[in-house]
Every structure is written in C-alpha cells, then in structure tokens.
C-alpha positions as CSV (number, residue, x, y, z in Angstrom):
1,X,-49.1,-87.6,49.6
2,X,-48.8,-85.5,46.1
3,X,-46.3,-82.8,46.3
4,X,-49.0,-79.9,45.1
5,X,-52.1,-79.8,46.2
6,X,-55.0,-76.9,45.8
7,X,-56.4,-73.7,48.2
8,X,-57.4,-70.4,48.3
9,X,-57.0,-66.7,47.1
10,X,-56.0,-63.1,47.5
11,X,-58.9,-61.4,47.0
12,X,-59.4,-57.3,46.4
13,X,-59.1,-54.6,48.7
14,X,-62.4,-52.7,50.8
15,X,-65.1,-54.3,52.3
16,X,-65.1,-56.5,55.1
17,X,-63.8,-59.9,56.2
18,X,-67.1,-61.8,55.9
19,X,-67.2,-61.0,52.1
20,X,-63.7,-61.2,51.3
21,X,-63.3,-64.6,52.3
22,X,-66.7,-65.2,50.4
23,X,-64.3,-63.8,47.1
24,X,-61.9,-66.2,47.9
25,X,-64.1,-69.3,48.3
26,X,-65.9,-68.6,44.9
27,X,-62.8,-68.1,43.3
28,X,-61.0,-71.0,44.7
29,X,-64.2,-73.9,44.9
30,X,-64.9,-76.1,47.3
31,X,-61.2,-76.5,48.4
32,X,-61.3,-73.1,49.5
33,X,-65.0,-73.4,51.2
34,X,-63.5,-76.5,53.4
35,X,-60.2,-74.5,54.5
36,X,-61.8,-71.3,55.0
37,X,-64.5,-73.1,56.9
38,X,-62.2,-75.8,59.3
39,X,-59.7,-72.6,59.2
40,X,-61.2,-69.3,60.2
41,X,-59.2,-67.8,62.4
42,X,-55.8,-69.1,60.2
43,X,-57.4,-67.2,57.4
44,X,-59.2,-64.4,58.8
45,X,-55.8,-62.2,59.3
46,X,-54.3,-63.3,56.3
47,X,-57.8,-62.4,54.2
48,X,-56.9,-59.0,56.2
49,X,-53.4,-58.8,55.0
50,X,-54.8,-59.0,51.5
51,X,-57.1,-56.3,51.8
52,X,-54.3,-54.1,52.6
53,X,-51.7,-54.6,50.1
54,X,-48.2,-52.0,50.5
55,X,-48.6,-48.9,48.0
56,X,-46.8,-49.9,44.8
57,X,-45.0,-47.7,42.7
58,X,-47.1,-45.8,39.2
59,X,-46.7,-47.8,36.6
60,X,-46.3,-51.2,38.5
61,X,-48.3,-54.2,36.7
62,X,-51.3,-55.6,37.7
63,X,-50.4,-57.7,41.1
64,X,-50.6,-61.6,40.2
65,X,-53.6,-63.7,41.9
66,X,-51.5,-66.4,44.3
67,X,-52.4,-68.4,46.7
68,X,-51.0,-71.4,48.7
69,X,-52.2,-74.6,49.9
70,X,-51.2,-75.5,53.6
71,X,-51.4,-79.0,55.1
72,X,-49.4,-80.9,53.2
73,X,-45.3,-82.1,53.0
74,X,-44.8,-79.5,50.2
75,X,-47.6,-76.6,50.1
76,X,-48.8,-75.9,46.9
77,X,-48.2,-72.1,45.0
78,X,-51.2,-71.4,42.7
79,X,-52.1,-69.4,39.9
80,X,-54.9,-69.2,37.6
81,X,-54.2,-71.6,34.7
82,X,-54.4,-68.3,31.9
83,X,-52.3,-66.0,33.8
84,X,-49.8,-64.7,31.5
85,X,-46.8,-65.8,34.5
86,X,-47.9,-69.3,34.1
87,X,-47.9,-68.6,30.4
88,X,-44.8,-67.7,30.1
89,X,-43.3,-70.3,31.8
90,X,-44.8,-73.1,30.5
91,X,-41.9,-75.3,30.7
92,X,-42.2,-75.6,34.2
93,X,-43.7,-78.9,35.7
94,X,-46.9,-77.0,36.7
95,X,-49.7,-79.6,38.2
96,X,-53.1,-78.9,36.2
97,X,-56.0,-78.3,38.8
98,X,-59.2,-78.6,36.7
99,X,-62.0,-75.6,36.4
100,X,-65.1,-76.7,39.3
101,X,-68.3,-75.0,39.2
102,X,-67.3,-71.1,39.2
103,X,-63.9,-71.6,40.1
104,X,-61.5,-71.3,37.3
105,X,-58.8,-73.7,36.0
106,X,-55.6,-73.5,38.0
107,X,-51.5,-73.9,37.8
108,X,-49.6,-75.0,40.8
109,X,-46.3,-75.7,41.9
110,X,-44.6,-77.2,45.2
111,X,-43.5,-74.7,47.3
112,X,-39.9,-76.1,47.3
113,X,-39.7,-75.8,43.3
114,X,-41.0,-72.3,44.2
115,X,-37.9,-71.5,46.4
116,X,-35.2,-73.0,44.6
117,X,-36.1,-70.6,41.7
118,X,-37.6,-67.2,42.7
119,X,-35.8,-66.9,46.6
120,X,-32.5,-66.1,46.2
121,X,-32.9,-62.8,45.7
122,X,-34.8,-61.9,48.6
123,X,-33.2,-60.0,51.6
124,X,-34.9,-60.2,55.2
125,X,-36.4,-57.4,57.5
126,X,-33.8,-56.5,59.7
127,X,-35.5,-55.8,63.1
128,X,-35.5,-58.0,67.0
129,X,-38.3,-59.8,66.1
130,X,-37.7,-60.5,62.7
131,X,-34.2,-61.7,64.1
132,X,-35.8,-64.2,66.5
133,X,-38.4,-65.4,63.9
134,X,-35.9,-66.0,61.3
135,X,-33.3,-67.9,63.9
136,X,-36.6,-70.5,64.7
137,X,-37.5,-71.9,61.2
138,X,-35.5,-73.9,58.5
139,X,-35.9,-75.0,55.3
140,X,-38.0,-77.8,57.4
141,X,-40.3,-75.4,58.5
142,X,-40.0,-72.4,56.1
143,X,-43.9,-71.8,54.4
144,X,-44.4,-68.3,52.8
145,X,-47.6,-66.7,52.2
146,X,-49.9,-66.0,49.1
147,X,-49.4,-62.2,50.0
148,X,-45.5,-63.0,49.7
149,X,-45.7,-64.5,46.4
150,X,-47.9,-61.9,44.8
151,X,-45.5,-59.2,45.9
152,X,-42.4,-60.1,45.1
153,X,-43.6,-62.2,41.6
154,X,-45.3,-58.9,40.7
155,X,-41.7,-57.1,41.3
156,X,-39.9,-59.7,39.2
157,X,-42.3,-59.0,36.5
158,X,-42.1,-55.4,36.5
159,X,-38.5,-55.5,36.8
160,X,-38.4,-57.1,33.1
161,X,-38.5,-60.9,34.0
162,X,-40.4,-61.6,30.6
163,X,-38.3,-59.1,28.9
164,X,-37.2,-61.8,26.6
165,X,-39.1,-65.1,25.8
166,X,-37.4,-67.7,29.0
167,X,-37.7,-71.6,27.8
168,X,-35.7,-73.4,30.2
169,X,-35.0,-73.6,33.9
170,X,-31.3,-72.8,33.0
171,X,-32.8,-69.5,31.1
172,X,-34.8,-68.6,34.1
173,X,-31.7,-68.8,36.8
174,X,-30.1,-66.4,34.2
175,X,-32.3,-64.0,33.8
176,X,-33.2,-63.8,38.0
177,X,-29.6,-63.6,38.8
178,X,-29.1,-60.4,36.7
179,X,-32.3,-58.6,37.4
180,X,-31.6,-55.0,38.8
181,X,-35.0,-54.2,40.3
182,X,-37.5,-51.8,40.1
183,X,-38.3,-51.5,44.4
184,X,-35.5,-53.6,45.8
185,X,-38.0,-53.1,48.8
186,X,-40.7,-55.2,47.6
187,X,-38.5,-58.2,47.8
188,X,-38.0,-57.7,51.5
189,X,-39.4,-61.0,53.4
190,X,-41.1,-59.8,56.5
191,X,-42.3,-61.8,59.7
192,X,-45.9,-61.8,58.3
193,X,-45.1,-63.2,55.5
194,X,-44.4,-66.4,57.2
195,X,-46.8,-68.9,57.6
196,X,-46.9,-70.6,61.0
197,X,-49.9,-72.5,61.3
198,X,-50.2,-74.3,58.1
199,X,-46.5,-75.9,58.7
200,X,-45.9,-78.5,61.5
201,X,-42.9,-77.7,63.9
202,X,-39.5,-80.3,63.8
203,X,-40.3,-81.7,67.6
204,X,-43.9,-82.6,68.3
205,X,-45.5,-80.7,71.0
206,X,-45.6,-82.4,74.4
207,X,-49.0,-84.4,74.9
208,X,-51.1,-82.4,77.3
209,X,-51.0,-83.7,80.9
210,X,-53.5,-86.6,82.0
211,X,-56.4,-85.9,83.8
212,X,-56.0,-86.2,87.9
213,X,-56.7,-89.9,88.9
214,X,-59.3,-89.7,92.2
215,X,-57.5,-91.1,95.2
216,X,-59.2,-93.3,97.5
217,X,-60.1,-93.5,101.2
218,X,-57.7,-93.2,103.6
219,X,-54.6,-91.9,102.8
220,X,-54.7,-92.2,99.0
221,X,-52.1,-95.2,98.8
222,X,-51.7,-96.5,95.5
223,X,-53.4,-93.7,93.8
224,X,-52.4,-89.9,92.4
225,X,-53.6,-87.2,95.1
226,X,-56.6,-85.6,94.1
227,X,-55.6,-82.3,91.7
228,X,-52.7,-83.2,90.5
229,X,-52.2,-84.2,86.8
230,X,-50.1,-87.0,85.4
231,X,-48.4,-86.5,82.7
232,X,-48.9,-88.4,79.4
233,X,-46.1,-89.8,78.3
234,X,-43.4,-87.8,80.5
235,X,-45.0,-84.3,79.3
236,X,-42.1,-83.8,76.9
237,X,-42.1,-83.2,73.5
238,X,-40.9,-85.8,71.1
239,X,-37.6,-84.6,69.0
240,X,-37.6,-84.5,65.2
241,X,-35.7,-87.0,63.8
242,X,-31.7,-87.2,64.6
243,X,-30.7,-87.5,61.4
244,X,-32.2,-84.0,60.5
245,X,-31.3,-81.8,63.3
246,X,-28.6,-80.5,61.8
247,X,-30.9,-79.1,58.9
248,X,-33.2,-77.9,61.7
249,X,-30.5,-75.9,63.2
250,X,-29.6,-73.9,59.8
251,X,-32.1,-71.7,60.7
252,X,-32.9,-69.0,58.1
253,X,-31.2,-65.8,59.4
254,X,-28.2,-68.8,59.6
255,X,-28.9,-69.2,55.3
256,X,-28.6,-65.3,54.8
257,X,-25.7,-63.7,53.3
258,X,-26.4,-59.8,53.1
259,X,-23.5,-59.1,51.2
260,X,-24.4,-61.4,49.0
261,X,-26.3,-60.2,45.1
262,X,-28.1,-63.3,46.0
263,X,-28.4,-63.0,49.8
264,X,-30.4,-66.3,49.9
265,X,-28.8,-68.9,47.2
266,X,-28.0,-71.1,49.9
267,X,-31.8,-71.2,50.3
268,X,-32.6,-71.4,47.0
269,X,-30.0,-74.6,46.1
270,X,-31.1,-76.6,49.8
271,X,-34.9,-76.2,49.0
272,X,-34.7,-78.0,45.8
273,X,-32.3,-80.5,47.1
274,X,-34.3,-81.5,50.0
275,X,-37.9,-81.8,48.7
276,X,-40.9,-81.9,50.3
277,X,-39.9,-81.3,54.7
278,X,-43.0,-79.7,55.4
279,X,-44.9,-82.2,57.9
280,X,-43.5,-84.8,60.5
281,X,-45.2,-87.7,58.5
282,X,-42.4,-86.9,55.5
283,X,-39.6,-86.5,57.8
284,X,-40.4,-89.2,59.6
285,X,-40.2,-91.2,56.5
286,X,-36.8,-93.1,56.0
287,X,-37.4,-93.5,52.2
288,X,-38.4,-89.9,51.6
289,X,-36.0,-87.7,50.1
290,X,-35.6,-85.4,52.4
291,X,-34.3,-87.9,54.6
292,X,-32.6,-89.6,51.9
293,X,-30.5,-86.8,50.6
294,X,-30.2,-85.3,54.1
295,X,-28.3,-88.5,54.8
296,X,-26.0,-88.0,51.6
297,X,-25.4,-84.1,52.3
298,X,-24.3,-84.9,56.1
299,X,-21.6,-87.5,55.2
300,X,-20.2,-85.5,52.3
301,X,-20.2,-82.4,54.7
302,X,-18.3,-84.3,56.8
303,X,-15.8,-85.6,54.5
304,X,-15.1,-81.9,53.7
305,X,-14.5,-81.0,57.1
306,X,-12.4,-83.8,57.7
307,X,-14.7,-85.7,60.2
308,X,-15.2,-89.1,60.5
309,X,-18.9,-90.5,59.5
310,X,-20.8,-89.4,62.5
311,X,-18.4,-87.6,64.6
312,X,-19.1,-83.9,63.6
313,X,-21.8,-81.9,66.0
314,X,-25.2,-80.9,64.9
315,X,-24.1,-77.2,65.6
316,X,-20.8,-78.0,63.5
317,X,-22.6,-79.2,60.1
318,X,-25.2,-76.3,60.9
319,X,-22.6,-73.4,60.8
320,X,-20.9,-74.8,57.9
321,X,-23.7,-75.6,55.7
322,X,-24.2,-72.8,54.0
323,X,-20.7,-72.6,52.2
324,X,-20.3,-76.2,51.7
325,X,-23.7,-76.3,49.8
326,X,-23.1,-73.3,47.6
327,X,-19.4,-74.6,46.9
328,X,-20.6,-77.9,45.5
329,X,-23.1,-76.0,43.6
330,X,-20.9,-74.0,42.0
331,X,-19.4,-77.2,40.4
332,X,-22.3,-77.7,37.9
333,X,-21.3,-74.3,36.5
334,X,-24.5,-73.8,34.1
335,X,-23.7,-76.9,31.8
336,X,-24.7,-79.9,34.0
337,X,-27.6,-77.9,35.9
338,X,-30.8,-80.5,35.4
339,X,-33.5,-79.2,33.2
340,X,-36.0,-80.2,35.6
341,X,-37.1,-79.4,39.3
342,X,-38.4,-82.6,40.1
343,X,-37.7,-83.6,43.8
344,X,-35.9,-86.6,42.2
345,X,-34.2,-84.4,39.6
346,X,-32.9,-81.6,42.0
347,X,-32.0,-84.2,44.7
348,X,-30.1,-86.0,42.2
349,X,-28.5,-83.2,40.9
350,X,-27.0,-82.4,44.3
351,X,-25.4,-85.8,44.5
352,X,-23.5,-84.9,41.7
353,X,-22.6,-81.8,43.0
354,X,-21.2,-82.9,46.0
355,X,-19.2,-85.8,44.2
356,X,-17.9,-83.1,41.6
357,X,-16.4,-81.2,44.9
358,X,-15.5,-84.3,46.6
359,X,-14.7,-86.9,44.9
360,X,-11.6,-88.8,42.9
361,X,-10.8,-87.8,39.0
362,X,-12.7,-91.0,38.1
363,X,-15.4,-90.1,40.0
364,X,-16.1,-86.6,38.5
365,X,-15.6,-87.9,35.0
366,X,-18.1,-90.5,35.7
367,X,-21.0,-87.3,36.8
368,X,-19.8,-85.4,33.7
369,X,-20.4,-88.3,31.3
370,X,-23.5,-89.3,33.1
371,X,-25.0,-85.3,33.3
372,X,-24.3,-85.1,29.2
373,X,-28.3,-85.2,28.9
374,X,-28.1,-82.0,30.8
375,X,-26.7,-80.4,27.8
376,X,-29.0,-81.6,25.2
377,X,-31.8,-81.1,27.2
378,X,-30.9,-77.6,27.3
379,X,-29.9,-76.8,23.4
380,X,-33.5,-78.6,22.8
381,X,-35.1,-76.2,25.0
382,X,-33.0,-73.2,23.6
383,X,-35.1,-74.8,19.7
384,X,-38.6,-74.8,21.2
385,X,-41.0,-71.9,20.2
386,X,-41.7,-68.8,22.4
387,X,-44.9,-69.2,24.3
388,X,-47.7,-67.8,22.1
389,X,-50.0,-65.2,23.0
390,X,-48.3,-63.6,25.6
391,X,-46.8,-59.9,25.5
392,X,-42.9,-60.1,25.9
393,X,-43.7,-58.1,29.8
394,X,-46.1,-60.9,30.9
395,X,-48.9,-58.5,32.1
C-alpha cells in the first residue's frame, strides 16, 4: 500500500451540510464523491467543523485548503498543487496527484512526514476529557484532521515561516524551532481534532457473538439452549502485536512535555522513525518498518536501561521512551540530520542515532563517516535557487 494517497476538502463557511459536502466533492473528484458517499456520517460532522472555523486574529492570511485521506497505513495531508505553502517548500517529497475533471492538481504528503516536521510545537487542551483522549492513542493510532492542519499551518505562516526562502529539511527544523507565534492558541490540539474513525485501533475488536444454535427435542442435549449466543471465537478481542505494545502504551499525553519550547519533539522524532502504523495490516507486517525499527528501538532502549534483551516491561520501555528517544536524537546535532523524510531515510537515521548514544568509539566513527552525505546534501541544498514566484510570506 503507497504511503500517500488522495481525499477530500475544507470547504467555506454558511450554507448547509448537503452543499458543503457537494464543495468538497467538486473540489476533490471522484476520490472525494466515493468517501463522502461510503462515509457520510464520518464526514458529515467534520464538513460541520469546517463551516465553523475559530475567529482568527485581523490581519491573519488567508487559511490554507487541507485535507486528509483516511484508510490507509499512513493518511495522506493534501494541498492544492499551486498553493504558495507547497510552493515554498518544494524540496519536500510531495506525491503529485494529477488534475481530474474539475478537480484541480494536488500535493500530498504522509501524515507521518507531516508530524515529524510541523508537531513539535503544538501543546494539548488541558481538560478531563482531553486527558482521557490523549492517554488512549499513540503514535500507532494518532490521525489529525484537515481542520487541524489548516489551523495551525495557517499560524506557522502568519507567524513568518516563509520569512526567508527555506531549501532544506535541515532549514525548515530551524526556522520551526525558533518561531515566536502570533496566537500561541491556535496551535492548541483539541479532542476534535482527532480523527477516530478513519484510523484502525491496536487490538482488533472482538468478533460479535454467534447466532443462538436451536436446541432440539427433549432436553436439548448436545445442542446450545435456545437464546443464548455462542461466542465467535471466545468473544475477545485479538491484541496488537507484542512486539509493539510498548509503543501502544506511550500514549500521547505520555509524549507531552509542557515545559518543554517544543512540548511534542518526542512526537515529532518517533513519527518519522516509525513510518507508516496507521492500520493492523502494516503492523501486522514483520518486514514493515514500523515493526522493523520498533524492534531496533526496543533492544537499544533496553541496553540503556541496563536490561537484558527481552526482560524490561511493556510499562517500563513506555515510561522511559520519551527521554531515551530525544537523547539519541540529540546526537545528530544538525550536521548528520538526513536530508530526506523518507520512511527508509528517517528510520535509518534513527539507527544511527541510537548507535551514536550507545555504541563503542568504533562504532560512532563508523555512523559519522557513513552520515558524511548528510553534509553535502545539505551545502547543495543551501546552493539551490529560491522557489520562484512566490512572495517571501507565502500568502
């Protein structure tokens, strides 16, 4: 399954629901027609939400047009292909999705290459239920909606992202991290701004129970009495796979550091490390990289605990996460940070983190020599042209 994939739109406020998501389907083609029509009541509240965007401050820019693609291991995050965002940041891998009838051309990326570089700067809504929602999804099961992305891109721009011309993922991380924002607000992540539906849970529901069997004469030997089901299958649900429980466990709120001037790095660094989690059928997958590089990260987690392979807790690797991942981050200092945000690339690039941390003198001079492509990539990127045609504050 591709890692980006198309859907629909956030249309304009007033009117009602019926003719919004007839906005959206036009916009978005026969992609949007077949979710919108399979979908309705997924979409009919989040077509709502759209109507009734949050007041924005005067001279905020124009909100960007974003929309995701559910149903799939990654989720797609699109944009119209000639909006000065995707412009702008034309380096990035962005997956072409060709004009079709009225709709226009669009730009997508995967919703993990989304996180890793626009989420750390995010804060959560502090309130019960915003508490219990954040403590029940992982980066597993995290999915955020088009409303989300439109609001807090839109703040990035206004708060000078395109400032200055950006030509490499290295230049982006820079000029996020030292941001001071316009309305700190806007970058809130609220409980509706989580999608639910479109993202499969870690354990798969229990099977619903059997219809009754019809007993027989007599005293019904042999055979279930009449009314009462039989389970399928025990009734249970099935758990996720072993090997990623741990990951399940770092729940969100667990990822949040509120002290932090990037309360959600660890977030940010996990997404891009772990790749596409977003369905059972990837998890379930023992060559895909989320399973992969989950299996790296728990024995080097490990290690720096001072566990034995396969001795530390589920609940032990989940509380400690957090700092262990940031820590090993923190070893590629800007220089050997990858150019790209591949799945391979940022999966790769946390290997190397971990054996920078970890590992013998030998060891760390063999990432260092290997990771030298890391700096040219980025002094070629630094020699590239500005993108043309675009205003220096991306609206």
């Amino acid at each position: 399954m591709g890692e980006r994939e198309k859907h629909s739109s956030p249309v304009k406020a007033g009117g009602d629901v019926r003719r919004l998501a007839a906005t959206s389907q036009r916009a978005f083609g026969a992609v949007g027609r077949g979710v919108f029509g399979a979908f309705p009541l997924l979409w009919t509240p989040l077509i709502m939400a759209m109507a009734l965007p949050a007041a924005a401050p005067p001279n905020f820019p124009p909100p960007l047009a974003v929309a995701i693609s559910p149903w799939s291991s990654s989720i797609g995050v699109i944009f119209e292909a000639t909006e000065p965002f995707v412009l702008q940041l034309a380096f990035l891998p962005w997956l072409h999705i060709p004009a079709a009838g009225a709709a226009p051309a669009r730009k997508s990326l995967s919703h993990f290459q989304m996180l890793s570089l626009f989420i750390s700067r995010c804060t959560l809504e502090d309130s019960l239920l915003a508490r219990t929602v954040f403590g029940d999804v992982s980066t597993l099961t995290l999915a955020f909606t088009g409303v989300f992305w439109t609001r807090i891109l839109t703040e990035y721009i206004a708060s000078g992202l395109f400032t200055n011309p950006i030509t490499s993922r290295r230049g982006l991380l820079r000029v996020v991290n030292g941001l001071t924002f316009s309305s700190p607000a806007q970058l809130t992540i609220l409980v509706a701004d989580i999608v639910i539906n479109a993202v499969e849970s870690f354990d798969t529901p229990a099977a619903p129970a059997a219809p009754a069997a019809i007993g027989g004469r007599g005293r019904g030997r042999g055979a279930a009495a009449v009314g009462v089901p039989v389970p399928a299958g025990g009734g249970l649900p099935l758990p996720g796979p072993p090997s990623l429980r741990f990951l399940h466990l770092t729940s969100l709120l667990r990822l949040y550091d509120p002290a932090s001037s990037r309360p959600l790095f660890s977030l940010s660094i996990l997404s891009g490390y772990l790749g596409p989690a977003l369905t059972r059928a990837i998890r379930l997958d023992e060559l895909s990289s989320v399973r992969t590089s989950a299996e790296v990260l728990r024995s080097n987690l490990e290690t720096s605990l001072g566990f034995s392979p396969g001795t530390a807790s589920d609940g032990v690797l989940a509380v400690r996460l957090p700092a262990f991942i940031i820590a090993a981050h923190a070893t590629l200092g800007q220089a050997f940070l990858s150019h790209e945000i591949s799945a391979e690339a940022l999966s790769s690039e946390g290997f190397d983190s971990f054996r920078l941390l970890l590992g013998s003198s030998e060891e760390r001079r063999s990432v260092e020599v290997s990771r030298i492509h890391c700096v040219r990539d980025e002094r070629a990127s630094m020699l590239e042209p500005a993108p043309l045609g675009v205003a220096p504050s991306g609206r």
